[in-house]
C-alpha positions in Angstrom: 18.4 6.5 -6.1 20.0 7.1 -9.2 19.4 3.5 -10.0 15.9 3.0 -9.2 14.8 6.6 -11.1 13.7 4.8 -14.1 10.6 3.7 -12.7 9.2 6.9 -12.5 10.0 8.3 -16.4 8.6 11.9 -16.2 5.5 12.4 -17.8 2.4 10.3 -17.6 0.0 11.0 -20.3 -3.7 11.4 -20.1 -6.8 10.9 -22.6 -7.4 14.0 -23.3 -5.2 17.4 -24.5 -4.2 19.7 -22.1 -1.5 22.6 -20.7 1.4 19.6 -20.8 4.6 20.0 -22.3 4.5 17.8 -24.7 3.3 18.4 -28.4 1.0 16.5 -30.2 -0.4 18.7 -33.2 -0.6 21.9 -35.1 -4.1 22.7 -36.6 -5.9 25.9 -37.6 -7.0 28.6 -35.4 -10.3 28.1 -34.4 -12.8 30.4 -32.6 -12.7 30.1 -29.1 -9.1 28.6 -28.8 -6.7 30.1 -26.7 -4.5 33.0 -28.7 -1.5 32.3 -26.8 -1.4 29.0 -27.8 -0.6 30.4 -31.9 2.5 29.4 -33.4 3.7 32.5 -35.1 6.1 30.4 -37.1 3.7 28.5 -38.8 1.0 31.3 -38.6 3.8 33.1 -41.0 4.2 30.6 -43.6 1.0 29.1 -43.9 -0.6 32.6 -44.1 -3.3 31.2 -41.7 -3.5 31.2 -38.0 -2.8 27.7 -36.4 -2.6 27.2 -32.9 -0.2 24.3 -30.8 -2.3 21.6 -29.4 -1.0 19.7 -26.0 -0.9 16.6 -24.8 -1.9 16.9 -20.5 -0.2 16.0 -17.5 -1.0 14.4 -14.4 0.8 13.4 -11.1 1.0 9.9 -10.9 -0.4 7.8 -7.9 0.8 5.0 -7.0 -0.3 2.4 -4.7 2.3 -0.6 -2.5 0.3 -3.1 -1.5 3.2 -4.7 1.1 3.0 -8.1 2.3 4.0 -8.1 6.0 2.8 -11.5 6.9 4.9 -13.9 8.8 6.4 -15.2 6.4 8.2 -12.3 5.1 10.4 -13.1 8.6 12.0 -15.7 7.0 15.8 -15.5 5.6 18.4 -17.7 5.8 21.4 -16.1 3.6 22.3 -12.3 3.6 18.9 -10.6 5.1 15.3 -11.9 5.6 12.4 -11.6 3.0 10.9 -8.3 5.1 14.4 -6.3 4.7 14.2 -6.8 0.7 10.7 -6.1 1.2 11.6 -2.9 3.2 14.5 -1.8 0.5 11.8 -1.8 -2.2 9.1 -0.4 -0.6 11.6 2.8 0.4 13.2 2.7 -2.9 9.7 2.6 -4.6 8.5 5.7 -2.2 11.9 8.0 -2.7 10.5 8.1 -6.3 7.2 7.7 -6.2 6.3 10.9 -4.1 8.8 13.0 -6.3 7.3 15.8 -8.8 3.7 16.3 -7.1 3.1 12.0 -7.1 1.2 10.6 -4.5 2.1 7.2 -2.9 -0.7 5.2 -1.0 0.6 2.0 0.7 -1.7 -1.4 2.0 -0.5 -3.7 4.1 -2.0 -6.9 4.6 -0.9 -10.3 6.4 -1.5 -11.5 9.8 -4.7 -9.0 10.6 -6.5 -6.4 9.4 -5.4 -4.8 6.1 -3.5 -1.7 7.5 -4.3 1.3 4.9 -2.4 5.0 3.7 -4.4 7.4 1.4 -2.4 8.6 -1.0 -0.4 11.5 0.0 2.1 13.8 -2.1 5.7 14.3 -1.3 7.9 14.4 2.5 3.9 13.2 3.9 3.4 10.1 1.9 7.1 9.2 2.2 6.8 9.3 6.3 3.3 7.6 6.5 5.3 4.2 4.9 8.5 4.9 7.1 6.0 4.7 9.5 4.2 1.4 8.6 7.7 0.0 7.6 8.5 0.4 11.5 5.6 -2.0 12.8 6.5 -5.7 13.7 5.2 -8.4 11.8 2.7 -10.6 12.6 3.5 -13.1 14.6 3.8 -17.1 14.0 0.8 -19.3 13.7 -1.4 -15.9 12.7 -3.5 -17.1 9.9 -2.8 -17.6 5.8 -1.9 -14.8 4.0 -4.8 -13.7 0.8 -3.0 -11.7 -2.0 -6.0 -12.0 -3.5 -8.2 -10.0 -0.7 -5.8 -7.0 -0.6 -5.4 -6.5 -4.7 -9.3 -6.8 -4.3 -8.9 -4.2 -1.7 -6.3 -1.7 -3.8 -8.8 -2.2 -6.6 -11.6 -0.3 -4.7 -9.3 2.2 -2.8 -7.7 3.2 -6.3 -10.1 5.1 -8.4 -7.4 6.8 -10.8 -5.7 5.2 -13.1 -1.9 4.7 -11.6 0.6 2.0 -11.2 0.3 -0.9 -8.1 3.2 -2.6 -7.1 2.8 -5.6 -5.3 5.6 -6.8 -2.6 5.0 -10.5 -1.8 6.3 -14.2 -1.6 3.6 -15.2 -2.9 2.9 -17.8 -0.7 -0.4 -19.7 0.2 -3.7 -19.8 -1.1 -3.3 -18.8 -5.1 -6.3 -17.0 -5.3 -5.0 -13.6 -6.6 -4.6 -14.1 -10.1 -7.9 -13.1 -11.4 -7.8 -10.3 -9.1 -4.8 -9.1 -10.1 -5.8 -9.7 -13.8 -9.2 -7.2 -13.4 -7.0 -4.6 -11.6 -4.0 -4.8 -14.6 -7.5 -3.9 -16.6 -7.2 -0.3 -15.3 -3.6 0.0 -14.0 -0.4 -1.1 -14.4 1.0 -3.5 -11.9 4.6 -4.6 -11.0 4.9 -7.8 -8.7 8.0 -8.0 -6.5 8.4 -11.8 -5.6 11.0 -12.1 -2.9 12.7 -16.0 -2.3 15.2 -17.3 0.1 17.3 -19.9 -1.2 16.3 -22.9 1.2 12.5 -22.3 0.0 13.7 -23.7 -3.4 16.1 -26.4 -1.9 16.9 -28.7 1.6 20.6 -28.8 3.0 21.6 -32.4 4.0 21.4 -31.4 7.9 19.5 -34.7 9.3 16.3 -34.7 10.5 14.8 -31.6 11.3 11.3 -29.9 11.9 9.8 -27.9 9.0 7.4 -25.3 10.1 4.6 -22.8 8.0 5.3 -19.6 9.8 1.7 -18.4 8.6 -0.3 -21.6 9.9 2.3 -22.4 12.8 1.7 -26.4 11.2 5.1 -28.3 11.5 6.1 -31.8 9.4 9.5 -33.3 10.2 11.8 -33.9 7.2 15.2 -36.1 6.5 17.3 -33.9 4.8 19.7 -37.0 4.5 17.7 -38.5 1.5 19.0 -37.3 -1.6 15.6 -38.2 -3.1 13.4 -36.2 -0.5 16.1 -33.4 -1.1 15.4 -33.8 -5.0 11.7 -33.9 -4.8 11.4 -30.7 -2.7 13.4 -29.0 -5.0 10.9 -30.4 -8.2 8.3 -29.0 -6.3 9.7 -25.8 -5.2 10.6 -25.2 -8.6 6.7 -26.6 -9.8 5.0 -24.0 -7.6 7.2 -21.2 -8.3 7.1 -21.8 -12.6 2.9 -21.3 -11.1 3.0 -18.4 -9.8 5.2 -16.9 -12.5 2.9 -18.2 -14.8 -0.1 -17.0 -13.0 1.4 -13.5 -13.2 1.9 -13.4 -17.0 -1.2 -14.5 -17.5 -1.9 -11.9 -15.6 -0.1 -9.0 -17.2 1.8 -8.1 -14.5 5.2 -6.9 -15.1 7.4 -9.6 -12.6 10.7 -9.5 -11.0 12.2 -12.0 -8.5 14.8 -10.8 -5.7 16.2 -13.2 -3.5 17.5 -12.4 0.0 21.2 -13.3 -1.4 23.5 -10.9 -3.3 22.4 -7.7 -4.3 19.2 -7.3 -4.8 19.2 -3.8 -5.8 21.6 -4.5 -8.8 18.6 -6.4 -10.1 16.1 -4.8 -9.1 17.5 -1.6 -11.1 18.3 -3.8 -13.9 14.6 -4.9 -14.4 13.2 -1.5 -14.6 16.0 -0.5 -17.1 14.9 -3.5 -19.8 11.7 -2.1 -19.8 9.1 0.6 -18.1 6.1 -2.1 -18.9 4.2 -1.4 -15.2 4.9 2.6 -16.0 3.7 3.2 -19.4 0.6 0.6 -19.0 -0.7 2.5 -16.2 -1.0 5.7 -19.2 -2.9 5.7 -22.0 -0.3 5.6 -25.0 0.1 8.5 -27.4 -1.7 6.1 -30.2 -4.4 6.6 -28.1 -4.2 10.0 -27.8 -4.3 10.4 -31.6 -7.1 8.3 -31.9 -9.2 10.2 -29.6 -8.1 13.5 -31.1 -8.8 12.4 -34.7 -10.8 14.6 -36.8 -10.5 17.7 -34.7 -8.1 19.0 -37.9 -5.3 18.7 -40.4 -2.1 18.4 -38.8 0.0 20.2 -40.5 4.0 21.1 -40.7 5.3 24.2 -41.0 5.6 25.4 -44.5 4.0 21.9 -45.8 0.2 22.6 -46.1 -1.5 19.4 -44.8 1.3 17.7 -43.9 1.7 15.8 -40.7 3.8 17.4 -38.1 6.1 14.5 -37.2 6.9 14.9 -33.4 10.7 14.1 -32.3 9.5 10.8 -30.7 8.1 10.0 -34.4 4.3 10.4 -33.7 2.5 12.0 -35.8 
């Protein structure tokens, strides 16, 4: 847990001021404001009441959109696709339903879309225990869309929060301009999970490859070298897509694979950068912006000077 706790900073800003913790500006007193917002300090040496202006808080909701299709069965080294799928969707709800957050969770693949309201806390954590404990959809059940269920999440989400998507990303490829009109509105962190022999063949003889999704088989020589080498060009081809499709996007991306430790890198990912996190809040430029001209911001003992907050806005 200590690992994963960075993708859930602390705060979460929103548009307008409020009772939040964090500072943004020091102006003159005004009528009407609040007297126990007054800074003494600066009251004292400007000679002139000014009052502390904040920047409000919200609880964060967060929606995992989970891909439970038959495909997510698959795994041939360590564990199968679904048990990454499983450690990131629990890892994801431990700190997502932390601090008054609410987690909603949509499952899709092989049926009807299976949907949890946001819920705060112990009851948001159990509902996706809960949907984590259903069987998957069995073999030969129908494609998988991506694209239907981020349309979906785009509906059921109304505030702005962060979506993360769990998938292979396998099938039809019509989710990127989905995806792209919800990373309009929220940020969004896609989890790619891969097994090993999707990107390559072993030299086993002939054997029968199967879609678990469409149940569709084609037998395959594994002895070639040359089918062997142009399954891998195209494994690689259609992943370098998808990845592509995602930055063009603006989705923040990481790839686990069913071998090593997928944790390790998982953590590592949300340690280079909080991307999904902090796009899902307006910044504090914006902030500024929309709280220019309401007054001078001035320092203590500097009249009209700007108060330089510690993380160097003004």
């Amino acid at each position: 847990m200590r690992r994963v706790e960075s993708l859930i900073p602390g705060e979460h800003l929103t548009p307008q001021v409020g009772g939040g913790t964090d500072l943004m500006m020091i102006r003159p007193y005004r009528p009407g404001d609040d007297v126990r917002h007054i800074d003494w300090n600066v009251t004292a040496r400007m000679s002139e009441p000014h009052v502390r202006v904040h920047v409000g808080e919200r609880a964060l909701t967060c929606w995992l959109v989970l891909d439970v299709s038959a495909s997510m069965s698959f795994g041939t080294a360590d564990r199968r696709k679904a048990d990454v799928a499983e450690g990131v969707a629990l890892a994801v709800g431990h700190v997502a339903t932390r601090r008054g957050n609410r987690l909603g969770v949509l499952a899709f693949g092989g049926g009807e879309p299976r949907v949890l309201k946001p819920r705060q806390g112990r009851l948001g954590l159990l509902g996706l225990l809960s949907e984590l404990r259903r069987e998957p959809g069995g073999d030969g059940a129908g494609g998988t869309s991506v694209g239907a269920a981020v349309t979906s999440v785009a509906a059921l989400a109304r505030n702005r929060g962060l979506v993360v998507v769990v998938s292979d990303f396998r099938g039809g490829a019509d989710w990127e301009g989905p995806l792209r009109s919800l990373r309009g509105r929220h940020g969004v962190m896609a989890v790619e999970i891969r097994d090993p022999r999707e990107q390559q063949l072993t030299p086993m003889g002939d054997i029968w490859v199967m879609d678990p999704e469409t149940g569709r088989q084609v037998p395959v020589n594994t002895s070639r070298r040359k089918v062997r080498e142009r399954f891998a060009a195209a494994a690689a081809a259609e992943r370098e897509q998808v990845a592509a499709s995602l930055r063009r996007a603006g989705a923040d991306h990481v790839v686990l694979s069913t071998e090593g430790d997928w944790l390790r890198e998982f953590a590592h990912h949300l340690r280079r950068g909080e991307a999904a996190v902090r796009a899902g809040s307006p910044s504090r430029a914006a902030v500024v912006a929309r709280l220019h001209g309401e007054g001078t911001v001035a320092a203590p003992g500097v009249p009209g000077a700007p108060h330089h907050h510690p993380d160097g806005a003004a």
